[in-house]
MARSERO-261050 format. One record per residue (C-alpha): residue number from 1; x, y, z. Coordinates in pm, 1 decimal. Layout:
BEGIN
+-----+----------+----------+----------+
:   k :       xx :       yy :       zz :
+-----+----------+----------+----------+
: NUM :        X :        Y :        Z :
...
+-----+----------+----------+----------+
# end
This chain:
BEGIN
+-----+----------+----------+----------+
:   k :       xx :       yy :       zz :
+-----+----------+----------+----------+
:   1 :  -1041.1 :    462.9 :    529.8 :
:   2 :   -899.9 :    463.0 :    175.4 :
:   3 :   -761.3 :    772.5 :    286.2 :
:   4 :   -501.0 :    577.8 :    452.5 :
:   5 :   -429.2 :    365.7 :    147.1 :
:   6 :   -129.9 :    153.1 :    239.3 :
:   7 :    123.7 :    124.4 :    -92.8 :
:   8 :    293.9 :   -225.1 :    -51.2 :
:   9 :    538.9 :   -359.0 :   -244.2 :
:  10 :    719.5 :   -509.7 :   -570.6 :
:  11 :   1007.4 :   -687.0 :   -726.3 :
:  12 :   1214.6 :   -614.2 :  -1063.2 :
:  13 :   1243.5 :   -955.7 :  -1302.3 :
:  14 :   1631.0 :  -1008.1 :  -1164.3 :
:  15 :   1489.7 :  -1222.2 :   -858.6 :
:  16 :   1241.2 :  -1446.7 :  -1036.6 :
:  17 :   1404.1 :  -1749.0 :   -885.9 :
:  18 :   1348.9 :  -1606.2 :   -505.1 :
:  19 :    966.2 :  -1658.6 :   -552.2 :
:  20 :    984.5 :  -2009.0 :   -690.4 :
:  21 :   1082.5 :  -2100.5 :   -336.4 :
:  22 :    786.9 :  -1879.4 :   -142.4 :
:  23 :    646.1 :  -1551.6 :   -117.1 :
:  24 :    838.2 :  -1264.2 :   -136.6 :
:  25 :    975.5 :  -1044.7 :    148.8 :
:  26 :   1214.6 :   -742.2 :    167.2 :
:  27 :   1215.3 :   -379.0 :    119.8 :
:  28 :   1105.3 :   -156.4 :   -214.8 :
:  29 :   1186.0 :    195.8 :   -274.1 :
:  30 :    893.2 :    405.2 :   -439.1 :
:  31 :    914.3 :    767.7 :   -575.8 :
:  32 :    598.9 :    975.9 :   -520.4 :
:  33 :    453.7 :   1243.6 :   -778.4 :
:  34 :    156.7 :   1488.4 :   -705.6 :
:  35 :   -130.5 :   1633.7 :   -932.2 :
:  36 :   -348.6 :   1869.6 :   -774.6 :
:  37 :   -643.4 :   1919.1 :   -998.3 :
:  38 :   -842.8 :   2187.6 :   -757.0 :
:  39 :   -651.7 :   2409.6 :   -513.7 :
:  40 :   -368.2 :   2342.1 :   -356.0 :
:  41 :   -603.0 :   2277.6 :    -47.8 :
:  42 :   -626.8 :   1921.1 :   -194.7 :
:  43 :   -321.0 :   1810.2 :    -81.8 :
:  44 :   -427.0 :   1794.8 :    298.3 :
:  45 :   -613.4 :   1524.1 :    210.9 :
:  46 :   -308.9 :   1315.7 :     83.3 :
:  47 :   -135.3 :   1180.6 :    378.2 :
:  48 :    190.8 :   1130.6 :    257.4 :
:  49 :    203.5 :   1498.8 :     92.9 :
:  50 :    462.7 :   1637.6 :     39.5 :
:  51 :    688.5 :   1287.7 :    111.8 :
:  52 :    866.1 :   1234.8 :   -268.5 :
:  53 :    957.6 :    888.3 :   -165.1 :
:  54 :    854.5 :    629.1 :     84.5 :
:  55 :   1035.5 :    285.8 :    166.9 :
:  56 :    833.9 :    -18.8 :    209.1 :
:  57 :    959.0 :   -326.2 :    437.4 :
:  58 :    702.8 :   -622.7 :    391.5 :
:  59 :    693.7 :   -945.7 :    521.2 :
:  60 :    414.8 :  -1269.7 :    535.5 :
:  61 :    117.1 :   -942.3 :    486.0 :
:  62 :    243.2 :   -694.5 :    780.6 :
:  63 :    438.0 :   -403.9 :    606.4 :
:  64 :    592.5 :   -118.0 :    726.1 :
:  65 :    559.5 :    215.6 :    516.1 :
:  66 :    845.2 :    505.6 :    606.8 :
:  67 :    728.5 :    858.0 :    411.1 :
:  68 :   1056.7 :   1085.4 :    374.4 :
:  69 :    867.9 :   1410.2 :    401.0 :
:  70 :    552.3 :   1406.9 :    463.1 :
:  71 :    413.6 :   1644.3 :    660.4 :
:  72 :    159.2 :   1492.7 :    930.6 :
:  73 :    276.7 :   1107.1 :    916.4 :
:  74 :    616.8 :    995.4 :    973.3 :
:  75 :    538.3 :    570.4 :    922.4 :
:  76 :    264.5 :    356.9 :    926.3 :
:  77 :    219.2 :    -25.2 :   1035.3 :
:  78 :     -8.0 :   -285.6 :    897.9 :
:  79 :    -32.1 :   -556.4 :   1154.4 :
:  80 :   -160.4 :   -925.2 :    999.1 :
:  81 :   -115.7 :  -1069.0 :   1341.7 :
:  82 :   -421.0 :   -854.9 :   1523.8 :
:  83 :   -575.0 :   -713.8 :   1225.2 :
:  84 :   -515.4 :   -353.7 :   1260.9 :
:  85 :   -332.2 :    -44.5 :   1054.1 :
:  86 :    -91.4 :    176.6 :   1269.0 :
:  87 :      3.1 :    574.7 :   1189.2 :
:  88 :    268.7 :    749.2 :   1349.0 :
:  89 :    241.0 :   1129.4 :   1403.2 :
:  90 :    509.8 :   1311.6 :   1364.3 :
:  91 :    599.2 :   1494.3 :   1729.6 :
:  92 :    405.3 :   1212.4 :   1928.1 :
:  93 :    513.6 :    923.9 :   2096.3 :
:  94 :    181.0 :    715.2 :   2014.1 :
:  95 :     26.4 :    512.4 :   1747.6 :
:  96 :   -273.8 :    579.0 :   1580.8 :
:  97 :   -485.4 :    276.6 :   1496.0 :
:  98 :   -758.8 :    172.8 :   1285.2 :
:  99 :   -910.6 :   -189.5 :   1293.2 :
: 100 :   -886.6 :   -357.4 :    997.4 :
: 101 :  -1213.1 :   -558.0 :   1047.7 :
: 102 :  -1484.5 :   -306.5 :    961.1 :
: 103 :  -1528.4 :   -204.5 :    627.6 :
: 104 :  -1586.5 :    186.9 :    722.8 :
: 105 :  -1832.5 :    396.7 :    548.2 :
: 106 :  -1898.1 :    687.6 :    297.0 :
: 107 :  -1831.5 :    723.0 :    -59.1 :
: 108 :  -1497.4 :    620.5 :    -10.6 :
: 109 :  -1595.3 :    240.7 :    106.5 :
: 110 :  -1874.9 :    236.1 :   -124.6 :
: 111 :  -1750.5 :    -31.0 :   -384.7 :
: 112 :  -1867.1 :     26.5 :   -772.1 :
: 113 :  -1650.5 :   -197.0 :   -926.6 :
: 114 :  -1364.5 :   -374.0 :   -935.7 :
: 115 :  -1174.8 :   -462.1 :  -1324.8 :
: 116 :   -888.1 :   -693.4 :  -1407.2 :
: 117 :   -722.6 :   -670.1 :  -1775.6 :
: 118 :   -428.8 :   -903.5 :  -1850.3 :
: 119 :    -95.3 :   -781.3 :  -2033.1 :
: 120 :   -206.8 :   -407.8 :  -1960.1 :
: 121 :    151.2 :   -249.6 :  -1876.3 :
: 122 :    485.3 :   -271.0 :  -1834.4 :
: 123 :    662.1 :   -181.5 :  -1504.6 :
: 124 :   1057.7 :   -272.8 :  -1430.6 :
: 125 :   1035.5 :   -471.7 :  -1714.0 :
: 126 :    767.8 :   -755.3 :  -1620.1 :
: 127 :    447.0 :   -815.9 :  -1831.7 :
: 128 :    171.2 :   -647.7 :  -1546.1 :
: 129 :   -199.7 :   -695.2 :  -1547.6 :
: 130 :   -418.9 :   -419.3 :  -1423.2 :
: 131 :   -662.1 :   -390.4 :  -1112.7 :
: 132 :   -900.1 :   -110.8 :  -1206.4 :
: 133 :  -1118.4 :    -83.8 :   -831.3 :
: 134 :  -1349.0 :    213.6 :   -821.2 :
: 135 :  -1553.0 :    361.7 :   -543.8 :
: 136 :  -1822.7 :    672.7 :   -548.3 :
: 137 :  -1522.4 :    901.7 :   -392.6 :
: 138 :  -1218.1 :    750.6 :   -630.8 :
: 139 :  -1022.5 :    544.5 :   -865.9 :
: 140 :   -744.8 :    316.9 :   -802.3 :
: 141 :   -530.1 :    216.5 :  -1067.3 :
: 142 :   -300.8 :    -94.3 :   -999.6 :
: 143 :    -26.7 :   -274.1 :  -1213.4 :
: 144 :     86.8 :   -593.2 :  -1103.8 :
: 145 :    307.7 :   -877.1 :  -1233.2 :
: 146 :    119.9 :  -1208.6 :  -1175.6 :
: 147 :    476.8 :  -1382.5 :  -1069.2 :
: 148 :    493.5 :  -1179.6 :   -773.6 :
: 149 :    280.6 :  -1371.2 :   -568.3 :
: 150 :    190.9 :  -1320.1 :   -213.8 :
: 151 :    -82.5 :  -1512.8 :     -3.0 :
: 152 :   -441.4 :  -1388.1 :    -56.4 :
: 153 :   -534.9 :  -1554.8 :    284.4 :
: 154 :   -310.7 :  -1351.1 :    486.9 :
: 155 :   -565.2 :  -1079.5 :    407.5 :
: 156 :   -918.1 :  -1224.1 :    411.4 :
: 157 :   -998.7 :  -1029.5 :    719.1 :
: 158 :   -850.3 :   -707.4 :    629.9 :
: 159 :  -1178.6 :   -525.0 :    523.0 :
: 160 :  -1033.7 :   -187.5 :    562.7 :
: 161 :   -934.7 :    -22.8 :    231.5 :
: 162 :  -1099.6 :   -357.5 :     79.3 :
: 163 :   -781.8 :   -515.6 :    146.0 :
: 164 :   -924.2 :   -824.5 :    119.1 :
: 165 :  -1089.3 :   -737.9 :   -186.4 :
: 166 :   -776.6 :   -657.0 :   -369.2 :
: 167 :   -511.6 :   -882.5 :   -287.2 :
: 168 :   -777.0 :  -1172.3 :   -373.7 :
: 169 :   -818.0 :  -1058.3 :   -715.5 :
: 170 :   -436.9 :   -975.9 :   -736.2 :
: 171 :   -304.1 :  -1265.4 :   -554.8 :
: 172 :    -16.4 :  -1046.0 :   -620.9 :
: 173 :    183.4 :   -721.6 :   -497.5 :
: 174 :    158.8 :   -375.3 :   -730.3 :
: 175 :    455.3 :   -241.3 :   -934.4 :
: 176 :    239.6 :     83.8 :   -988.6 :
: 177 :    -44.3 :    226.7 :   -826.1 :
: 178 :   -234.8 :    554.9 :   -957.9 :
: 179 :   -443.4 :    702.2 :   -685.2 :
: 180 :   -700.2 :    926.7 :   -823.1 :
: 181 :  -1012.6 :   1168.0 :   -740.7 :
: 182 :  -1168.9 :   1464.5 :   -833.5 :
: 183 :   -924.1 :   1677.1 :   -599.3 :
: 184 :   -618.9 :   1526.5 :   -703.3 :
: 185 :   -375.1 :   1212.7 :   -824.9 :
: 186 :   -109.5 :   1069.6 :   -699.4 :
: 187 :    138.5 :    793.8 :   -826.9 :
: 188 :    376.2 :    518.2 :   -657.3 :
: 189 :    645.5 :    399.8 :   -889.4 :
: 190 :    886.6 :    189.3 :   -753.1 :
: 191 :   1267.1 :    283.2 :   -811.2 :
: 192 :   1452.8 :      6.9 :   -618.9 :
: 193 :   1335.1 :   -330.3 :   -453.1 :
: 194 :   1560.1 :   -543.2 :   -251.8 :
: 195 :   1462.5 :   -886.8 :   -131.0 :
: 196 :   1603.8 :   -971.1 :    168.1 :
: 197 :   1511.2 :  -1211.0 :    486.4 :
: 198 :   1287.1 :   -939.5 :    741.3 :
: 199 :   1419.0 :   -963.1 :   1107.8 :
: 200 :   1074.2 :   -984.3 :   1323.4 :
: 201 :   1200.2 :   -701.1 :   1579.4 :
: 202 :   1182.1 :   -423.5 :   1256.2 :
: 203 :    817.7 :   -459.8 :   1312.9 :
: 204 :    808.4 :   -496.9 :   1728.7 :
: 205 :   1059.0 :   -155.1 :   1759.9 :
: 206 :    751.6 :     45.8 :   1607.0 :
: 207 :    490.9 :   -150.0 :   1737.1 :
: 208 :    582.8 :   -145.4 :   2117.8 :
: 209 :    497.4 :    206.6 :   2094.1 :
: 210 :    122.1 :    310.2 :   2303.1 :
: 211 :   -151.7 :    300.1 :   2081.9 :
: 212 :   -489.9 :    467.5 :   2086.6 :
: 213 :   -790.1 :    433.6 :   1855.7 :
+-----+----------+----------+----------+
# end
C-alpha cells in the first residue's frame, strides 16, 4: 500500500514558538512535480497524477489530503481514531478504505532499509535531516526539521505504508518528500503552511460518508 503514500505536513521557521507549547496542527500547501522515466503509462500508477498541488489539514496524527487535479482521487483520510486510510473517488459517493493494521505485501512492503543523516538539507529555511527508507519496489526520500515534532505514539499501530516505521525514526513531520521508482518520481514541496487550531467536524464532514473495503 505505498501506493497510497499519504504526504503529511510541515511548518516554515516563523512559528517556532507554536511548537514549544505542543504539537503542531493546521494546514500546508504542497506543489507537486512529475518525472516519468518509462512511458507515460507510468503515471497511472501515481494516484495523485496529474494534481500540481494538494492541501494538507493535520491534526493529533489524522490528516486530511485534498489533490487539485488528480484524476481518479479527489481526497483521502487518515483516521488515528480506528486505524484506517480513507480514498475518495471522484464521481462516487463512498469511501474507499484500507486498514492500517496489516503491513500488506509485495515488493512494495518489503523493507530493505531505512537511513537517517543529520544536517542533510535545507527546506523553508530550517536545518532538515534526511529519512532515506527503501523497499525492493522504491525509494523514499524525506527531509525533515527535527523542531517540528509530532507524537510517534499516535502512529505505533499504523503498519500500512510503515507508518509506524517512519514517524518513529522522524519523530517529526517532512518539509520534502521525493518519491521514487524505476517508472517514475515524484516530489512534494511545500509552498505555504498555516498553523491554525483544526475544528473536529473538518474530519467528521468526509468521514460520515459510506465506506467499503
Amino acid at each position: 500500500m505505498i501506493k497510497h503514500l499519504v504526504v503529511t505536513i510541515l511548518l516554515s521557521a516563523t512559528f517556532t514558538s507554536l511548537f514549544a507549547q505542543g504539537y503542531f496542527e493546521g494546514e500546508i500547501e504542497y506543489k507537486i512535480d512529475y518525472q516519468v522515466k518509462v512511458n507515460n503509462d507510468a503515471a497511472a500508477y501515481i494516484p495523485s497524477y496529474p494534481a500540481k498541488g494538494m492541501r494538507l489539514i493535520f491534526k493529533n496524527g489524522s490528516w486530511l489530503q485534498y489533490l487539485d487535479a488528480a484524476k481518479d482521487y479527489e481526497y483521502c483520510f487518515f483516521d488515528r481514531k480506528h486505524n484506517r486510510e480513507c480514498w475518495k473517488y471522484r464521481g462516487y459517493d463512498t469511501l474507499i478504505y484500507f486498514p492500517a493494521g496489516k503491513r500488506g505485501g509485495g515488493d512494495e512492503d518489503s523493507l530493505v532499509s531505512v537511513q537517517v543523516t543529520r544536517h542533510a538539507g535545507n527546506v523553508l529555511n530550517r536545518d532538515c535531516n534526511k529519512l532515506v527508507f527503501k523497499t525492493h519496489a522504491m525509494q523514499l526520500t524525506m527531509y525533515f526539521d527535527p523542531n517540528l515534532r509530532i507524537d510517534p505514539a499516535w502512529f505505533e499501530a499504523a503498519k500500512l505504508n510503515y507508518y509506524d516505521v517512519i514517524y518513529t525514526k522522524m519523530k517529526s513531520l517532512y518539509l520534502k518528500l521525493i518519491w521514487e521508482t524505476p517508472k517514475f518520481v515524484v516530489t512534494y514541496t511545500a509552498v505555504r503552511v498555516q498553523p491554525r487550531p483544526v475544528d473536529p467536524k473538518e474530519f467528521a464532514a468526509v468521514s460520515s460518508l459510506p465506506m467499503k473495503l
